[in-house]
Each structure stands twice: as C-alpha cells, then as structure tokens.
PDB file of N, CA, C and O in Angstrom, chain B, residues numbered from 101:
ATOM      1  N   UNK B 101      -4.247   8.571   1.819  1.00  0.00           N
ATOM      2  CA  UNK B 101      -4.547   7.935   0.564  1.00  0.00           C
ATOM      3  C   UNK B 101      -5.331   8.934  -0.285  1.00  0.00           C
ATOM      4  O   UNK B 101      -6.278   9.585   0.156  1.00  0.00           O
ATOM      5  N   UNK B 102      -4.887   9.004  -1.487  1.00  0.00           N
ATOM      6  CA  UNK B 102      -5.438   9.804  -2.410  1.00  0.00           C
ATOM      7  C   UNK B 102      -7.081   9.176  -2.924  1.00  0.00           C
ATOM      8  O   UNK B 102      -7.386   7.985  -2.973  1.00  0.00           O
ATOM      9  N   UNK B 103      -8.078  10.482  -3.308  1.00  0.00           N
ATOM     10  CA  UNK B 103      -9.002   9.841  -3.655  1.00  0.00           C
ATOM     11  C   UNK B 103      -9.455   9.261  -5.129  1.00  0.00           C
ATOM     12  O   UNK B 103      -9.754  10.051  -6.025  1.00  0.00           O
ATOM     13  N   UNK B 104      -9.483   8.078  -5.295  1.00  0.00           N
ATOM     14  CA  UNK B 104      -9.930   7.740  -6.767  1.00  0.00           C
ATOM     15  C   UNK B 104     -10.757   7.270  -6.693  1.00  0.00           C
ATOM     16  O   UNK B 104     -11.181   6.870  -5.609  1.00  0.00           O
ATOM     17  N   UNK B 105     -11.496   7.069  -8.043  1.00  0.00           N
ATOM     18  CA  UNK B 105     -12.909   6.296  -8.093  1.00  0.00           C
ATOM     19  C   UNK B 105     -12.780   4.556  -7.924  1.00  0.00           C
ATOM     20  O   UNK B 105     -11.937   3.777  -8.369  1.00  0.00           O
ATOM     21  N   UNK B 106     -14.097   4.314  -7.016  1.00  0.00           N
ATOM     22  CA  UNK B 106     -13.969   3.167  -6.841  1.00  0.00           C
ATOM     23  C   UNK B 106     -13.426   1.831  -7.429  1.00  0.00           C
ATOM     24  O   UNK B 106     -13.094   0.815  -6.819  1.00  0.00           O
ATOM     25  N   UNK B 107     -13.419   2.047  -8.571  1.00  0.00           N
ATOM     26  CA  UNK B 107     -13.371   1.066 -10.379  1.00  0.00           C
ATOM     27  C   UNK B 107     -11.734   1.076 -10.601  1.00  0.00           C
ATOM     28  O   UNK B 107     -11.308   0.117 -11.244  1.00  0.00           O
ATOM     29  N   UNK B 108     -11.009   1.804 -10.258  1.00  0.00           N
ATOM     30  CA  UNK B 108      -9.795   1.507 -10.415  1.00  0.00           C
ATOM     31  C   UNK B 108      -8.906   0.759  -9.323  1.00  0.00           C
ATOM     32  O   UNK B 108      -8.889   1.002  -8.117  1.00  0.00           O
ATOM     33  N   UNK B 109      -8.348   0.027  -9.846  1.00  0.00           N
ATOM     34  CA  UNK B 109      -7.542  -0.967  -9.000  1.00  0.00           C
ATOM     35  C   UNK B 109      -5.737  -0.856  -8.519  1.00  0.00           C
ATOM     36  O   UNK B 109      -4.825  -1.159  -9.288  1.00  0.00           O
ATOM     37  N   UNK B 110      -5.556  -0.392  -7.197  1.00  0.00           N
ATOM     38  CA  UNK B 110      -4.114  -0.503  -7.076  1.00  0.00           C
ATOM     39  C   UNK B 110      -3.967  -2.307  -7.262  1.00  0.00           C
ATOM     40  O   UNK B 110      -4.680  -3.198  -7.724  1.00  0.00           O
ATOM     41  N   UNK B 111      -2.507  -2.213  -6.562  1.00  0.00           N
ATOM     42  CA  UNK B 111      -1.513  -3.351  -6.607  1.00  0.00           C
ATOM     43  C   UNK B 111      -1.874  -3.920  -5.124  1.00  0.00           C
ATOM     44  O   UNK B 111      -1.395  -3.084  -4.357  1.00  0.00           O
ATOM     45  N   UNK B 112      -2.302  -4.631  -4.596  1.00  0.00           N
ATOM     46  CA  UNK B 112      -1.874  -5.220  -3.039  1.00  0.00           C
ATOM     47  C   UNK B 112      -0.600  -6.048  -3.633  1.00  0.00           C
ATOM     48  O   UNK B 112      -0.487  -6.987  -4.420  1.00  0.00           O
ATOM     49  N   UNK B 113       0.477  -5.097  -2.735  1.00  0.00           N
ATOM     50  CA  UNK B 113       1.611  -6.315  -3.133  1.00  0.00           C
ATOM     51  C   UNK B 113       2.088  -7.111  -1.649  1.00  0.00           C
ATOM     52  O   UNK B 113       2.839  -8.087  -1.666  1.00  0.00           O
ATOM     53  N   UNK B 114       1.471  -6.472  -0.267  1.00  0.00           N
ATOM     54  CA  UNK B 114       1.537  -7.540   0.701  1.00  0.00           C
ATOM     55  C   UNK B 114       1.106  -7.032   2.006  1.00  0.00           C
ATOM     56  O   UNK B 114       0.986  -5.823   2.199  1.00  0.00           O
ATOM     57  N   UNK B 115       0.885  -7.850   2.848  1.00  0.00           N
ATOM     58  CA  UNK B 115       0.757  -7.446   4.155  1.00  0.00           C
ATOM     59  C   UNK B 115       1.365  -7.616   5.168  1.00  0.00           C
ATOM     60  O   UNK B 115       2.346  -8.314   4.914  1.00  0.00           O
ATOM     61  N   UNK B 116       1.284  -7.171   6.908  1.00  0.00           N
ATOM     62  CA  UNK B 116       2.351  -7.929   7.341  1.00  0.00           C
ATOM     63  C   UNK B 116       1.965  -7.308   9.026  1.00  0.00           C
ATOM     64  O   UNK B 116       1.417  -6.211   9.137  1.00  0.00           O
ATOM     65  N   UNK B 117       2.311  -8.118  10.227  1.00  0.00           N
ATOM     66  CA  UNK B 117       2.283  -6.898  11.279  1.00  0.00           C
ATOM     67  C   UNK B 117       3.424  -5.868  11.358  1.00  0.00           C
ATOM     68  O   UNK B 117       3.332  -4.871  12.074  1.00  0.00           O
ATOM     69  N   UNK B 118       4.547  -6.149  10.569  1.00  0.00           N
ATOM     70  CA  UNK B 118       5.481  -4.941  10.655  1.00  0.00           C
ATOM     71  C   UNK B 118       5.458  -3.422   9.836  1.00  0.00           C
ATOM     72  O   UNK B 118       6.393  -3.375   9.037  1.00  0.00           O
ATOM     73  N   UNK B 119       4.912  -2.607   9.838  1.00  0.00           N
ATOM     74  CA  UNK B 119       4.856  -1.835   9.122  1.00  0.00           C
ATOM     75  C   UNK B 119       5.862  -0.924   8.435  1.00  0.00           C
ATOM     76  O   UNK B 119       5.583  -0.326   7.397  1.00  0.00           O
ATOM     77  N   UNK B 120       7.236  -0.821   9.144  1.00  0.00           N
ATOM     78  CA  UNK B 120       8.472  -0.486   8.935  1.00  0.00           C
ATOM     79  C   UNK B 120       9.107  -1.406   7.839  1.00  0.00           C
ATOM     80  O   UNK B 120      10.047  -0.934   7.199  1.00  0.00           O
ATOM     81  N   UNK B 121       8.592  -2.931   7.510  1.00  0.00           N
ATOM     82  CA  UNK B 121       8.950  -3.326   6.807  1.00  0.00           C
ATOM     83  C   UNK B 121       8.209  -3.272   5.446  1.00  0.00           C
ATOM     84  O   UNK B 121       8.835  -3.352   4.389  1.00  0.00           O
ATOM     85  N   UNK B 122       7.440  -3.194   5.475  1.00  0.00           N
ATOM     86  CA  UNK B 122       6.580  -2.925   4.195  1.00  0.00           C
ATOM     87  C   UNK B 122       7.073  -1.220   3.677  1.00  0.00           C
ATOM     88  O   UNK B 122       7.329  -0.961   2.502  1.00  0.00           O
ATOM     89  N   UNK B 123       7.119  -0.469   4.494  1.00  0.00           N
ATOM     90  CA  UNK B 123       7.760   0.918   4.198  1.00  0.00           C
ATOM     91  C   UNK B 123       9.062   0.984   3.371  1.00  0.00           C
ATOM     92  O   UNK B 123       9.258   1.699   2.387  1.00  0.00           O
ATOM     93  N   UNK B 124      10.024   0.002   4.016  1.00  0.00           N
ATOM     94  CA  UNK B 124      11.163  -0.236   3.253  1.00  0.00           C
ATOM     95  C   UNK B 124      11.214  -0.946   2.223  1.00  0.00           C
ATOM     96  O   UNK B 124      12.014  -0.583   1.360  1.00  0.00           O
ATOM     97  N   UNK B 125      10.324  -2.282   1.948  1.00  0.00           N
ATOM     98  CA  UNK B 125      10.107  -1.982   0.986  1.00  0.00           C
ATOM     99  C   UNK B 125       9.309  -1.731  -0.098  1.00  0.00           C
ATOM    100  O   UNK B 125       9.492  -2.314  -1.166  1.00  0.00           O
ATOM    101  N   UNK B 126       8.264  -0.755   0.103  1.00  0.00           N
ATOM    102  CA  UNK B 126       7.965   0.001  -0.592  1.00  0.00           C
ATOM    103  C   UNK B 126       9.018   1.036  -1.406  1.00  0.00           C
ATOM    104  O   UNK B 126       9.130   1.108  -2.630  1.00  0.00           O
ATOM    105  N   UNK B 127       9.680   1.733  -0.510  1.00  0.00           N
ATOM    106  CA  UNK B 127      11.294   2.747  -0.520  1.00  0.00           C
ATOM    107  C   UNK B 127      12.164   2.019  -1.772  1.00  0.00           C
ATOM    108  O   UNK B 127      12.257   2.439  -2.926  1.00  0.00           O
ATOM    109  N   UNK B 128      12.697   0.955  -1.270  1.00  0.00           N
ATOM    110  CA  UNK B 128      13.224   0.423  -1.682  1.00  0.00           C
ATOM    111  C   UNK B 128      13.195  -0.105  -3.361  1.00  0.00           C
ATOM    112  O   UNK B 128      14.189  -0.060  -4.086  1.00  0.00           O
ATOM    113  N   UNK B 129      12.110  -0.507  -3.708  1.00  0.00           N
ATOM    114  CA  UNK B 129      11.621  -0.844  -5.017  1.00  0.00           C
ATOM    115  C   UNK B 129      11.015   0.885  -5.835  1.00  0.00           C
ATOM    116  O   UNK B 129      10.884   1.175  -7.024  1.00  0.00           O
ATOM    117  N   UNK B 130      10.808   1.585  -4.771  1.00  0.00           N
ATOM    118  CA  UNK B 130      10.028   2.820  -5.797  1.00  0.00           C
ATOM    119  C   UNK B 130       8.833   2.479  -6.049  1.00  0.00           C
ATOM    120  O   UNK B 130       8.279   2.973  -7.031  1.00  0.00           O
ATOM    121  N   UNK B 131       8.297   1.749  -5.393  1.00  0.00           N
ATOM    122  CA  UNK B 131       6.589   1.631  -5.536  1.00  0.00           C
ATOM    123  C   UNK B 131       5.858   3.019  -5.180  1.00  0.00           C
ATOM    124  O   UNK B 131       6.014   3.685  -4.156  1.00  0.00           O
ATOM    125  N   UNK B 132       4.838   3.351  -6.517  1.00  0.00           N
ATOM    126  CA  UNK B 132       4.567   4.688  -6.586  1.00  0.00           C
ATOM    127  C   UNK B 132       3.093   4.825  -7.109  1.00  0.00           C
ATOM    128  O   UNK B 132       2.592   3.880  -7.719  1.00  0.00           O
ATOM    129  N   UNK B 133       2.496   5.803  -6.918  1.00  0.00           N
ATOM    130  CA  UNK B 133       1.811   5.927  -5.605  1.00  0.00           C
ATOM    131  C   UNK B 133       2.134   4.801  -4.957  1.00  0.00           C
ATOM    132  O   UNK B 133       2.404   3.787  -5.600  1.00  0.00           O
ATOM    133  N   UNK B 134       2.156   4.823  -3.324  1.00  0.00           N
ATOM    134  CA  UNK B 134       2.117   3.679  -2.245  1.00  0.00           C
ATOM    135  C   UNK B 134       1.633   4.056  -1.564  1.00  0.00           C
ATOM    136  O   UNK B 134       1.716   5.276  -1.423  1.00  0.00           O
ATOM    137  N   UNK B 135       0.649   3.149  -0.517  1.00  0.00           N
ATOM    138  CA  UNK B 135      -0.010   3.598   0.852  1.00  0.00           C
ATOM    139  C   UNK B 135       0.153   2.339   1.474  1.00  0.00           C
ATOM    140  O   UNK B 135       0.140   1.300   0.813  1.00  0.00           O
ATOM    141  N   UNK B 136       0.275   2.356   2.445  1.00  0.00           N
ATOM    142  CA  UNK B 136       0.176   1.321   3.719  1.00  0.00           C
ATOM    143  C   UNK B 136      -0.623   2.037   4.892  1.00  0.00           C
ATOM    144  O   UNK B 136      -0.351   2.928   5.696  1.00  0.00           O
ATOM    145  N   UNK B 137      -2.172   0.928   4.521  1.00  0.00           N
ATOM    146  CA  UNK B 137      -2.816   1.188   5.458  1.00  0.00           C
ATOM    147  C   UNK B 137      -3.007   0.184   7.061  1.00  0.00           C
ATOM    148  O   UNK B 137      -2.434  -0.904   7.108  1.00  0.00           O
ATOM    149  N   UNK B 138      -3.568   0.513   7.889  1.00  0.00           N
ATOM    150  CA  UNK B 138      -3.944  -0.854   8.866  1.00  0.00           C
ATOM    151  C   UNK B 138      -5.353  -1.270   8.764  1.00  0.00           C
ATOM    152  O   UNK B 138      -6.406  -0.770   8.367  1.00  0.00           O
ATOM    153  N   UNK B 139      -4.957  -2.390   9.281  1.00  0.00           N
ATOM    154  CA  UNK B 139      -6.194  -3.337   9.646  1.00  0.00           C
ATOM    155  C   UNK B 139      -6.129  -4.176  10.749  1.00  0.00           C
ATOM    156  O   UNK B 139      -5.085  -4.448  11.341  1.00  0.00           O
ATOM    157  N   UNK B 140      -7.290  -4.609  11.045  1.00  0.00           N
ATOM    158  CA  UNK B 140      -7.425  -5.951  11.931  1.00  0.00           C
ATOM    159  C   UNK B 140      -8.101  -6.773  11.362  1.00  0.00           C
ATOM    160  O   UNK B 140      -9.207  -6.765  10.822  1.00  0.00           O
ATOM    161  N   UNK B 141      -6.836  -7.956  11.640  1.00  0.00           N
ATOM    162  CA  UNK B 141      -7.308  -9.534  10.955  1.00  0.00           C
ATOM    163  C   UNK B 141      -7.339 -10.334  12.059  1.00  0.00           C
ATOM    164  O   UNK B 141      -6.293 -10.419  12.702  1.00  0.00           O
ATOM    165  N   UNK B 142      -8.653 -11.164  12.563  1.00  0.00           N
ATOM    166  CA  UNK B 142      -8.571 -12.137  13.973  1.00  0.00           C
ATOM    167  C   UNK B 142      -7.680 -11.186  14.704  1.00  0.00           C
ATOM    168  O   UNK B 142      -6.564 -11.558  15.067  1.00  0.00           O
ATOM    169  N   UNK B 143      -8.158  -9.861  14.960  1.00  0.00           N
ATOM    170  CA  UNK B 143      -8.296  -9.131  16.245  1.00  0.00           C
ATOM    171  C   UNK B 143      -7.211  -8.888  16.521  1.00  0.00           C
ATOM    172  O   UNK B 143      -6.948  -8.929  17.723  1.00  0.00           O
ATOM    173  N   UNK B 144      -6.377  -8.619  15.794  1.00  0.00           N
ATOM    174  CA  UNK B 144      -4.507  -8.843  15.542  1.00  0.00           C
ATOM    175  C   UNK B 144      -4.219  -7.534  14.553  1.00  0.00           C
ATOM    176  O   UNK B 144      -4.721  -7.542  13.429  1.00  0.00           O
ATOM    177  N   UNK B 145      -3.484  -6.521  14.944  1.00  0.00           N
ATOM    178  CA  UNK B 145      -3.499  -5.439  14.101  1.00  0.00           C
ATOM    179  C   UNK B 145      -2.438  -5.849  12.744  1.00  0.00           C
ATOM    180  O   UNK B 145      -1.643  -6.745  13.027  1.00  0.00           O
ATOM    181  N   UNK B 146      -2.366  -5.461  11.733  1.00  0.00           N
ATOM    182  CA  UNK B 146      -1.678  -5.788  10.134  1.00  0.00           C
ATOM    183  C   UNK B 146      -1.634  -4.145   9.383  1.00  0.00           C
ATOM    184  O   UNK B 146      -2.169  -3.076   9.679  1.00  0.00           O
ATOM    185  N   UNK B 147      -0.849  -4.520   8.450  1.00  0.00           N
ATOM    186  CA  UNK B 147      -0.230  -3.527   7.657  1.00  0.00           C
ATOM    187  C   UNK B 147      -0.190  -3.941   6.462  1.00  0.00           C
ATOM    188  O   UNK B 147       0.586  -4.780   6.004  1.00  0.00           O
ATOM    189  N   UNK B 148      -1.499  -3.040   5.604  1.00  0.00           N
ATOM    190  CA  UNK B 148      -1.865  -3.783   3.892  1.00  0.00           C
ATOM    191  C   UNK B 148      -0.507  -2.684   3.176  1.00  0.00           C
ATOM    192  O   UNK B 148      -0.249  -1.649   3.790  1.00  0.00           O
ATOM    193  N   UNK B 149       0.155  -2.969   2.081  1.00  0.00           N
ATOM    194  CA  UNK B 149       0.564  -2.230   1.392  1.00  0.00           C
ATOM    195  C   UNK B 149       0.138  -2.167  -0.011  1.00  0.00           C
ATOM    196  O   UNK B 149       0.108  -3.266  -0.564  1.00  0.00           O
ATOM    197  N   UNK B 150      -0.202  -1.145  -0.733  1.00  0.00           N
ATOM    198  CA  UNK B 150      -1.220  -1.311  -2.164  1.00  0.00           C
ATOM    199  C   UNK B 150      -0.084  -0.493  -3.055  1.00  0.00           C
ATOM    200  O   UNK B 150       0.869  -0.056  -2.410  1.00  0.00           O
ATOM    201  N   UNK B 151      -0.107  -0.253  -4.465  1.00  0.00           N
ATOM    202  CA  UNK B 151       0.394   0.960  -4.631  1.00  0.00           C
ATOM    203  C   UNK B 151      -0.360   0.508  -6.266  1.00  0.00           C
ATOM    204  O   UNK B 151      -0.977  -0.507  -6.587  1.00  0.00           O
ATOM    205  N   UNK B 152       0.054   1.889  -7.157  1.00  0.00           N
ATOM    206  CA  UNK B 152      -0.424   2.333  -8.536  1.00  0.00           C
ATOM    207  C   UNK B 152      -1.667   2.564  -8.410  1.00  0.00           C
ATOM    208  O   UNK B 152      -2.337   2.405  -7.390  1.00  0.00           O
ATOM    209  N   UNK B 153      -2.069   3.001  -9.588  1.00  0.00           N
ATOM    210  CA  UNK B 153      -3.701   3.582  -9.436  1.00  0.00           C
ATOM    211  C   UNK B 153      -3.754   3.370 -11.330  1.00  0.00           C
ATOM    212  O   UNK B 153      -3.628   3.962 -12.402  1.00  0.00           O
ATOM    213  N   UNK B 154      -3.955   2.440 -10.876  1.00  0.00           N
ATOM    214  CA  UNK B 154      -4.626   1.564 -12.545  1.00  0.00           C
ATOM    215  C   UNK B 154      -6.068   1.560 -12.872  1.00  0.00           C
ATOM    216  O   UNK B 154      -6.966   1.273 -12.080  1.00  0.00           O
ATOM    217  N   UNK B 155      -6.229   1.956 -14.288  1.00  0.00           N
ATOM    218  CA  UNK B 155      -7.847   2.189 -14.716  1.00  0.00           C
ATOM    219  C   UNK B 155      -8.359   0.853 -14.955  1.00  0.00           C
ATOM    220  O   UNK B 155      -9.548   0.809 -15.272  1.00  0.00           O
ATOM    221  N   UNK B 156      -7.731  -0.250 -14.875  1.00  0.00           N
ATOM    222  CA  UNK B 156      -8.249  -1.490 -15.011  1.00  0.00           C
ATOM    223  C   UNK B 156      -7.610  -2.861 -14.456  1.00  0.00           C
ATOM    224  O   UNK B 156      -6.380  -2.856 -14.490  1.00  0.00           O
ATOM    225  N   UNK B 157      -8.055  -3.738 -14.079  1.00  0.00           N
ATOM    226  CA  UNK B 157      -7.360  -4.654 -13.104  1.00  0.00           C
ATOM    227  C   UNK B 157      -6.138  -5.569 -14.135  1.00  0.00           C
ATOM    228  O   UNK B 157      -5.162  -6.251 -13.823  1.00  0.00           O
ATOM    229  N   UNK B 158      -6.598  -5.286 -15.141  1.00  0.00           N
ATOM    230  CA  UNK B 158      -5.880  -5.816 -16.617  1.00  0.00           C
ATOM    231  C   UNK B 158      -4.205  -4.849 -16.622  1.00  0.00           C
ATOM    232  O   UNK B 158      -3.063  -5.299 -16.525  1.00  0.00           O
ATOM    233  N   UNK B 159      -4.573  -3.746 -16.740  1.00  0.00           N
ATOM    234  CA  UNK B 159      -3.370  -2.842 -16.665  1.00  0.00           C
ATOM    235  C   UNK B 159      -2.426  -3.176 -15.295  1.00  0.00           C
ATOM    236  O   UNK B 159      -1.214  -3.395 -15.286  1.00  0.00           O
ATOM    237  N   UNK B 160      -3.329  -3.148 -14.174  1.00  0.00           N
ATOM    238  CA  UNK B 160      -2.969  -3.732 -12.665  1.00  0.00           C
ATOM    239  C   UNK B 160      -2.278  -5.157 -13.148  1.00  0.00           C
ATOM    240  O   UNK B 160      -1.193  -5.279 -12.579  1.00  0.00           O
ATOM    241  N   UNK B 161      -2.490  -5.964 -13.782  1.00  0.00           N
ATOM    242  CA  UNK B 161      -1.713  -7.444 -13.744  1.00  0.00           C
ATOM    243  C   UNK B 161      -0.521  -7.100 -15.087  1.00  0.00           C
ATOM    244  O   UNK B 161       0.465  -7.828 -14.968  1.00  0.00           O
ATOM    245  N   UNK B 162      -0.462  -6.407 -15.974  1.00  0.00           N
ATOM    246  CA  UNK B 162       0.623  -6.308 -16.964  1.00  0.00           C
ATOM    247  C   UNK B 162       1.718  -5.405 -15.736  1.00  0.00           C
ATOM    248  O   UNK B 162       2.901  -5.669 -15.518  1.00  0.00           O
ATOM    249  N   UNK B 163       1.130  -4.632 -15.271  1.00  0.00           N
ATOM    250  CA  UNK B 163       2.341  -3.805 -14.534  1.00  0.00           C
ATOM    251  C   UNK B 163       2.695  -5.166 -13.212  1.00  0.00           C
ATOM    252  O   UNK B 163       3.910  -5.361 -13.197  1.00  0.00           O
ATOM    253  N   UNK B 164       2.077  -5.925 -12.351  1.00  0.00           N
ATOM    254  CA  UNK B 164       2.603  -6.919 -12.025  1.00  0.00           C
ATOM    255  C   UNK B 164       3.812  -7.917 -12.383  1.00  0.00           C
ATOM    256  O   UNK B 164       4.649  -8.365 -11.599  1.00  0.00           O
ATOM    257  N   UNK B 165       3.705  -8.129 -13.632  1.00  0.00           N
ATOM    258  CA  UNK B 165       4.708  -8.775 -14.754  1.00  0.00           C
ATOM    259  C   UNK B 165       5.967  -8.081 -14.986  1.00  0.00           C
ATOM    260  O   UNK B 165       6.990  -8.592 -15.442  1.00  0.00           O
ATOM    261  N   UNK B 166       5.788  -6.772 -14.601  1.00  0.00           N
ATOM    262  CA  UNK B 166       7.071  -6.211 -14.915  1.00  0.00           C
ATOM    263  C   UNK B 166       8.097  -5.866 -13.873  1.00  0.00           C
ATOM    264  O   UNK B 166       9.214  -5.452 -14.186  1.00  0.00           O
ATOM    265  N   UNK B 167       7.651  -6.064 -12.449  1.00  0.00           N
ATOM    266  CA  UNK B 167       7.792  -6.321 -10.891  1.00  0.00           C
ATOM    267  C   UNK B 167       9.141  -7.089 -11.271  1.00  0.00           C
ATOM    268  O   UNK B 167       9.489  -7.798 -12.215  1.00  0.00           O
ATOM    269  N   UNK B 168       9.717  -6.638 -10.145  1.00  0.00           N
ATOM    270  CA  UNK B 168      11.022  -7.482  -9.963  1.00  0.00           C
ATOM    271  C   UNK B 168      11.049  -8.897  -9.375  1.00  0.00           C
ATOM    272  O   UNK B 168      10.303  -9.018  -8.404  1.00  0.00           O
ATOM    273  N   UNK B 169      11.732 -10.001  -9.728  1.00  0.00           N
ATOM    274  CA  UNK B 169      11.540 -11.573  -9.313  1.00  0.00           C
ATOM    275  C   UNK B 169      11.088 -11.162  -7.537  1.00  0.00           C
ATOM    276  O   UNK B 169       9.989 -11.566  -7.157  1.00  0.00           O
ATOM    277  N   UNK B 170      11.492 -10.801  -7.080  1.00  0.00           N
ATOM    278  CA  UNK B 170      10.985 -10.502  -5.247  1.00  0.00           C
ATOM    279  C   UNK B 170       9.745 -10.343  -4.995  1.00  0.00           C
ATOM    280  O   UNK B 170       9.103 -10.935  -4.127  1.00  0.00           O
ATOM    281  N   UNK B 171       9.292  -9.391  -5.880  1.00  0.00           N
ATOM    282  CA  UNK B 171       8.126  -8.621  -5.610  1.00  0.00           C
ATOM    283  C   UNK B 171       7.036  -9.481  -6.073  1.00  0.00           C
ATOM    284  O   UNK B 171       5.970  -9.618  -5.473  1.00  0.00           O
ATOM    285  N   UNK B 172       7.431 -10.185  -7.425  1.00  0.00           N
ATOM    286  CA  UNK B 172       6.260 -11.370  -7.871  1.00  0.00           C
ATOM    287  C   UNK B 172       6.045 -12.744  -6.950  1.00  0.00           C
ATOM    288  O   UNK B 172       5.017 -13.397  -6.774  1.00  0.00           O
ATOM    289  N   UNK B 173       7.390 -12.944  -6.425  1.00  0.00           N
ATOM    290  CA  UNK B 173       7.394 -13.826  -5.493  1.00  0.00           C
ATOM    291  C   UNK B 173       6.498 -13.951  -4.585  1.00  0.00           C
ATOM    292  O   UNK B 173       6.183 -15.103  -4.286  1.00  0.00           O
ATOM    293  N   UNK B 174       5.795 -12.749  -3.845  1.00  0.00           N
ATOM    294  CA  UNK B 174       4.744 -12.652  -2.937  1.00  0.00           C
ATOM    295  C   UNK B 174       3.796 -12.637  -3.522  1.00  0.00           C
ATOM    296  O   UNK B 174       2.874 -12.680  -2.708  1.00  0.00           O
ATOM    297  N   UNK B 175       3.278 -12.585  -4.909  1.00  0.00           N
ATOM    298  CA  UNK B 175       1.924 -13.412  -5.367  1.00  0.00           C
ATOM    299  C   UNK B 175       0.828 -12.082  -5.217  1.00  0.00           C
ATOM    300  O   UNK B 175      -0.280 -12.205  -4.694  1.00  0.00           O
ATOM    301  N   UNK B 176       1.548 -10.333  -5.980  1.00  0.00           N
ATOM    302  CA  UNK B 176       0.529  -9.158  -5.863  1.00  0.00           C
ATOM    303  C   UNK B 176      -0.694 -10.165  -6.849  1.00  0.00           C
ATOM    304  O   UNK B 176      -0.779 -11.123  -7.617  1.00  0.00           O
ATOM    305  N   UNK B 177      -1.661  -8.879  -5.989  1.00  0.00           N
ATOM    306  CA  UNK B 177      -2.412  -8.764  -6.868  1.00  0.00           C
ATOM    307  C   UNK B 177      -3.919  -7.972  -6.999  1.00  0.00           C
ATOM    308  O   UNK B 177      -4.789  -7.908  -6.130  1.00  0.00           O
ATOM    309  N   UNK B 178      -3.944  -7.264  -8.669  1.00  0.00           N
ATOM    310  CA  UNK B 178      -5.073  -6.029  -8.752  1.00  0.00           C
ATOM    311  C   UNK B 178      -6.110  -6.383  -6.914  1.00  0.00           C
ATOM    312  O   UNK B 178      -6.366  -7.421  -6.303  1.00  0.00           O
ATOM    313  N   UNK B 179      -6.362  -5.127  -6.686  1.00  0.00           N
ATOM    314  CA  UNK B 179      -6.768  -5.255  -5.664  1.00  0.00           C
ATOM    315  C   UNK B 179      -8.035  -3.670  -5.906  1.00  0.00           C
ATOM    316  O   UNK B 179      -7.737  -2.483  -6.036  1.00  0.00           O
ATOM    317  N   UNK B 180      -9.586  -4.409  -5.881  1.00  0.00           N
ATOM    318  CA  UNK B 180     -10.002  -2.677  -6.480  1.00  0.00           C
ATOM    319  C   UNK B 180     -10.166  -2.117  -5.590  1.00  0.00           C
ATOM    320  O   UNK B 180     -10.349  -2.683  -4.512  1.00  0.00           O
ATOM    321  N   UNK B 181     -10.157  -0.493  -5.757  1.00  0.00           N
ATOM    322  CA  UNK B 181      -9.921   0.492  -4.863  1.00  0.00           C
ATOM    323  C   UNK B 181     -11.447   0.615  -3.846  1.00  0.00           C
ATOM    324  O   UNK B 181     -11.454   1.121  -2.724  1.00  0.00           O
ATOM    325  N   UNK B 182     -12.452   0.136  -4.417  1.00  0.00           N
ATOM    326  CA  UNK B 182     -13.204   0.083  -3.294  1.00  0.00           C
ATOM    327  C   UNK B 182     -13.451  -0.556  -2.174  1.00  0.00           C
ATOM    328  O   UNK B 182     -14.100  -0.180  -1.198  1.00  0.00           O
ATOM    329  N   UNK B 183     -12.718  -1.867  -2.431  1.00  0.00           N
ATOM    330  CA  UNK B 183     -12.694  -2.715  -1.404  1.00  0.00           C
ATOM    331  C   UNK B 183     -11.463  -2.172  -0.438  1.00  0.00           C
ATOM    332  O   UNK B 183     -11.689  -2.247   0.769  1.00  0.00           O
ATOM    333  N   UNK B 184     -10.317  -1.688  -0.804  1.00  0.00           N
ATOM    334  CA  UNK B 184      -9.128  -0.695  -0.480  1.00  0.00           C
ATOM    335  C   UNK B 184      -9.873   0.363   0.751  1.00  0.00           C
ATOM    336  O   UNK B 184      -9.623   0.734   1.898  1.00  0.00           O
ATOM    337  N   UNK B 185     -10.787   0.539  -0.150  1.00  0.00           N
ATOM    338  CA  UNK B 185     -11.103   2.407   1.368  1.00  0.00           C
ATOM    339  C   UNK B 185     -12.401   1.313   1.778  1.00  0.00           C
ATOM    340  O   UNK B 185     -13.239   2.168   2.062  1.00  0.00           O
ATOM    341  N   UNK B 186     -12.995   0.211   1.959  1.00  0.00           N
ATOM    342  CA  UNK B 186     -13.645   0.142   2.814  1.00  0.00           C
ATOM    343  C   UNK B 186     -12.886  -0.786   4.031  1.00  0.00           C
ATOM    344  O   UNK B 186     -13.299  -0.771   5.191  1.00  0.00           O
ATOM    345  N   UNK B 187     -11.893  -1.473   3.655  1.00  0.00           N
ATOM    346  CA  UNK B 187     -10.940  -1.891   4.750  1.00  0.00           C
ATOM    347  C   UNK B 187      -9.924  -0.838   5.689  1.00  0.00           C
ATOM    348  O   UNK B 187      -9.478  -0.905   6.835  1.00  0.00           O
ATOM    349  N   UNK B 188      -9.791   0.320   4.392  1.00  0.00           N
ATOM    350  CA  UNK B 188      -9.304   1.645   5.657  1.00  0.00           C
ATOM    351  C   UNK B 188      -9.645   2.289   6.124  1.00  0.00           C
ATOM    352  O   UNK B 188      -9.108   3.111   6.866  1.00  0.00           O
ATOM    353  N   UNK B 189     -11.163   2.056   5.709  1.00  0.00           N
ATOM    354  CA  UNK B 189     -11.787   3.221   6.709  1.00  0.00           C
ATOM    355  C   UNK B 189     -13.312   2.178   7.141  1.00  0.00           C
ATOM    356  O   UNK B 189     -14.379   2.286   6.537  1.00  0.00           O
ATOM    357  N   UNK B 190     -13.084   1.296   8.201  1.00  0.00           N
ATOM    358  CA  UNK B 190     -14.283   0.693   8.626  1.00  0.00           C
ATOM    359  C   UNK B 190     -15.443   1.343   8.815  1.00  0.00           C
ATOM    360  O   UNK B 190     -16.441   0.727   9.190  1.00  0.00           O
TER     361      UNK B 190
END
C-alpha cells in the first residue's frame, strides 16, 4: 500500500474471506489504485478491498455514484486512510 496522508479517504468497496475473489474483482472493474489488505474479524481471517486515493470523503462518494450497478450494490463506502493502515498494520 502506497503511503498517503492520513485525511484522505480510499473507497472500501468490500470484504470477504476469499481473497482471489476480491482480486478479480478488483481486475475486473479496473479499480485503481487497489489494495486488498487482511484482517481478523472474531478471530476469523478476511480480505478488506479499498481502492482510489481521494482528498476528501465527498470526492470518495461522487466517484461511488459513478461505480457500476454491481459495485454500488455492495453499499462502498469513503473509508479514511487512517483507519485503513491502522487495520493493516495492527
């Protein structure tokens, strides 16, 4: 994951325990910047996927809107980057 300042907000557009699937589609749509990091939720390993690097959570929800019917379907959303690197890096 690239470093940005805390204040800017990617996309969480989902999570999942499969990580191959979030990869595809990430791939698949061209979500750019993308990272899929892990976590543990109730002690159960998961796979966050985030992507863009928006200067404001405002810019983060107009680029939401422009998401394909699929992608809105899962309900992204601005997600700020500090809360981002303190879930990937405990």
């Amino acid at each position: 994951m690239t470093q940005a300042r805390p204040a800017r907000s990617p996309v969480q557009q989902g999570a999942g325990r499969d990580r191959a699937v979030l990869e595809r589609l990430a791939t698949r749509h061209t979500l750019a910047p993308a990272w899929i990091y892990p976590r543990t939720i109730n002690g159960q390993p998961w796979f966050v996927l985030v992507f863009g690097d928006f200067e404001t959570p405002e810019q983060a929800r107009r680029a939401i809107g422009s998401l394909p019917a699929e992608l809105r379907a899962a309900k992204p959303w601005p997600k700020p980057f500090g809360q981002v690197q303190k879930e990937a890096n405990p």
